[in-house]
C-alpha angles and dihedrals in degrees: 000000000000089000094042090062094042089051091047093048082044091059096030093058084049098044091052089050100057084039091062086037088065098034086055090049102043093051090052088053085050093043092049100051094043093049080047090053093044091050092045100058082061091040087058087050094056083040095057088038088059095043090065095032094089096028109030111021095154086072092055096094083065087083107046135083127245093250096053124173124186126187122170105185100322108327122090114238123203125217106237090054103052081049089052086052091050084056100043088049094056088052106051102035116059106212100025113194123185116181122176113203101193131180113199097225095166146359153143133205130211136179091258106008139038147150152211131208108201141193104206134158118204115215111182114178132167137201082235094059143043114228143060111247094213121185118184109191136145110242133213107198111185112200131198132194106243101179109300100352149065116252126183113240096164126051111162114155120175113205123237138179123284105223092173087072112087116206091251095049094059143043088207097044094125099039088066083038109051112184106212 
C-alpha cells in the first residue's frame, strides 16, 4: 500500500506540473491574442487614415482629437497643413499612389486612452514622375475615447534610414541615408 501511495503522489506531482505547464501556456496564447485585437482596433484606424490620405485629405480631421498634437523628428505640424500638402500633391502628381508598410511593435489599450508605437515606412509614386518619395520612421500614435469612437491626440514619428533604398533607385537617397 505504502508504494502505491508513494507511486500515485509520484504521478500526481507530475500530473499537476504539466497541468500548470498547459494552464501557463495556454494563458500566454489568450494574452497574446487579446493584447493583438486590442492593437488592432488602433492598427484599422492608421489603416483607414492612410486609405483617404492620397485621395481625400480634406476627411482626415475626422481622426483626429481636439487637442491634437502632430511632431514629425523635432519640428510641430500642424494638421491643416499637412491637409493642404495631401491637396497640393494630388495636384501636382498625376497617379498619385500612397502605400504605408507598418510593423505594431508596442501598445496598450484602456477604456478611455491608449496608445501604438509603429514601425512604418511610407512609399508615395506617381505616373508623372519617376521615383519613389520613401520615409522610414517609428511612430508613437496617442489615442483618446471621444464618444463612441477612437481620435488621435498624439502623433509623434522619428525618421530613420531607409536601407531598403539602393543609391540608383532614389534621387534622395542620400538625404534618408546621411553619411556622417
Amino acid at each position: 500500500m505504502l508504494t502505491f501511495l508513494i507511486f500515485f503522489w509520484r504521478n500526481f506531482k507530475m500530473k499537476r506540473f504539466l497541468f500548470t505547464g498547459m494552464v501557463f501556456i495556454i494563458s500566454l496564447v489568450i494574452s497574446n491574442n487579446a493584447l493583438a485585437t486590442d492593437m488592432d482596433v488602433y492598427a484599422n484606424i492608421l489603416k483607414k487614415l492612410d486609405g483617404i490620405a492620397c485621395t481625400q485629405p480634406e476627411k482626415l480631421p475626422d481622426f483626429y482629437g481636439k487637442d491634437l498634437v502632430i511632431l514629425v523628428d523635432d519640428k510641430r505640424a500642424l494638421l491643416e497643413n499637412r491637409v493642404k500638402d495631401y491637396r497640393q500633391m494630388m495636384a501636382d502628381f498625376r497617379g498619385l499612389k500612397c502605400q504605408v508598410q507598418r510593423q505594431v511593435l508596442s501598445g496598450h489599450a484602456g477604456n478611455k486612452v491608449g496608445y501604438i508605437l509603429v514601425d512604418e515606412i511610407i512609399s508615395i509614386t506617381s505616373k508623372s514622375v519617376d521615383n519613389d518619395e520613401r520615409q522610414h520612421s517609428v511612430c508613437n500614435y496617442s489615442f483618446i475615447k471621444e464618444g463612441s469612437s477612437w481620435k488621435i491626440t498624439l502623433e509623434h514619428c522619428s525618421s530613420l534610414p531607409d536601407y531598403s533604398i539602393n543609391p540608383g533607385d532614389d534621387a534622395l537617397y542620400y538625404f534618408h541615408n546621411p553619411i556622417y
